[in-house]
C-alpha positions as CSV (number, residue, x, y, z in Angstrom):
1,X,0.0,0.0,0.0
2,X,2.8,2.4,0.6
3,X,3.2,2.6,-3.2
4,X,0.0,4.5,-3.4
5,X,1.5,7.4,-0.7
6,X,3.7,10.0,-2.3
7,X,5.2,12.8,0.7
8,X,5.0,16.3,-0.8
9,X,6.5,19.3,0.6
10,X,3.1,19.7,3.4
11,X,1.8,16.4,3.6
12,X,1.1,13.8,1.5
13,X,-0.6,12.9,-1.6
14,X,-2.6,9.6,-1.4
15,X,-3.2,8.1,-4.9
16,X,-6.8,6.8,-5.6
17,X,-9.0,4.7,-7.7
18,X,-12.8,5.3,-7.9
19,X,-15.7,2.8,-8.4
20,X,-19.2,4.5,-8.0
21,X,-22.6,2.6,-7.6
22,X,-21.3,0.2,-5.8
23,X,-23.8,-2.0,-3.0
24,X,-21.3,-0.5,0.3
25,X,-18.1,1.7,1.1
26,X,-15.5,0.1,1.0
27,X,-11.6,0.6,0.5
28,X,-9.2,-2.2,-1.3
29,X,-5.7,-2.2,-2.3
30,X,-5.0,-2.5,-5.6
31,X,-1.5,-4.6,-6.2
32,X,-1.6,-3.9,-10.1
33,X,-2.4,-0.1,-10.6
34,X,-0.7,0.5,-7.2
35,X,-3.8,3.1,-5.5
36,X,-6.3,2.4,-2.8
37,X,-9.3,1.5,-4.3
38,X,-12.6,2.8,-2.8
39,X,-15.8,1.7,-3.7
40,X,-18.5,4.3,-3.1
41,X,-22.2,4.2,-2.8
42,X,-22.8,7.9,-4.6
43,X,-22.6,8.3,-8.4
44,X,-20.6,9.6,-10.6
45,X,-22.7,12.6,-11.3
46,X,-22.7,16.1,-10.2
47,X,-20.1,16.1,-7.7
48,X,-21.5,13.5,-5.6
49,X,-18.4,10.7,-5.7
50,X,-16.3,13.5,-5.3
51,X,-17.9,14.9,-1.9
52,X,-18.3,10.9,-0.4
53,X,-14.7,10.9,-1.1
54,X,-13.6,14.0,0.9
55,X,-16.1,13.0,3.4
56,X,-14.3,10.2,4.6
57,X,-11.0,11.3,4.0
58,X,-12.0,14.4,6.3
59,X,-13.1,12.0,9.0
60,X,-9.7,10.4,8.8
61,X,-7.5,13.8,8.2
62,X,-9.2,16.2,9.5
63,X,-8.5,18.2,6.2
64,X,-8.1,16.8,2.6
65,X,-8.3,18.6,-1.2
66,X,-8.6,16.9,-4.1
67,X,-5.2,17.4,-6.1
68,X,-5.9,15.6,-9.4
69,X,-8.4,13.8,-11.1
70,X,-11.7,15.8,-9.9
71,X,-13.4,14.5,-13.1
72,X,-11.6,10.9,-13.5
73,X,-11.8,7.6,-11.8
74,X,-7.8,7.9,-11.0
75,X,-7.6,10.7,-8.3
76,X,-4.9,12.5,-6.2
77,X,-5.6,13.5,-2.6
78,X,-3.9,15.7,-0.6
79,X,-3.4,15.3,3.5
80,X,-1.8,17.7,5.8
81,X,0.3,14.1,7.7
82,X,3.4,12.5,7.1
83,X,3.6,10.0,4.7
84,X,3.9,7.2,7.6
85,X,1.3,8.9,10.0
86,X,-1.4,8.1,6.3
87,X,0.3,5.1,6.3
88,X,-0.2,3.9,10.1
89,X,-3.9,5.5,9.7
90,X,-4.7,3.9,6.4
91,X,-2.8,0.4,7.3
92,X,-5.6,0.1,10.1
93,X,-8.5,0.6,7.9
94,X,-7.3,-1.8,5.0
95,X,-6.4,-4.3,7.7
């Protein structure tokens, strides 16, 4: 999973993958394109994947932007933490 966390010059930017419409929340890693996967209930429409996304990163971090990929299944977030306090915090929630 640590291949998915890249430490910027603030924090660190967590590398995503995003599959709407999906049955429940939940958060994979996956191996081959090397991001978390999260599977989200809200669509892809209008901005709604996009706020579930920073919902629960805020509930994690506190604070979190969306970097890249506002309109793309392959997004960037950004977290004001170290890369290995996302990485403890994550590791506990993909375990």
């Amino acid at each position: 999973m640590i291949e998915s966390l890249k430490g910027s010059r603030d924090g660190t930017i967590i590398e995503i993958e995003v599959v709407p419409n999906s049955s429940d929340f939940k958060l994979d890693y996956n191996v081959w394109s090397k991001r978390i996967k999260i599977k989200i209930k809200s669509p892809a429409a209008k901005g709604q994947a996009n706020k579930e996304i920073l919902e629960f990163f805020k509930s994690v971090f506190k604070e979190a932007d969306i970097v890249k990929g506002e309109h793309n299944k392959k997004k960037s977030i950004f977290v004001n933490y170290s890369l290995e306090e996302v990485y403890n915090k994550l590791s506990k929630i993909l375990k």
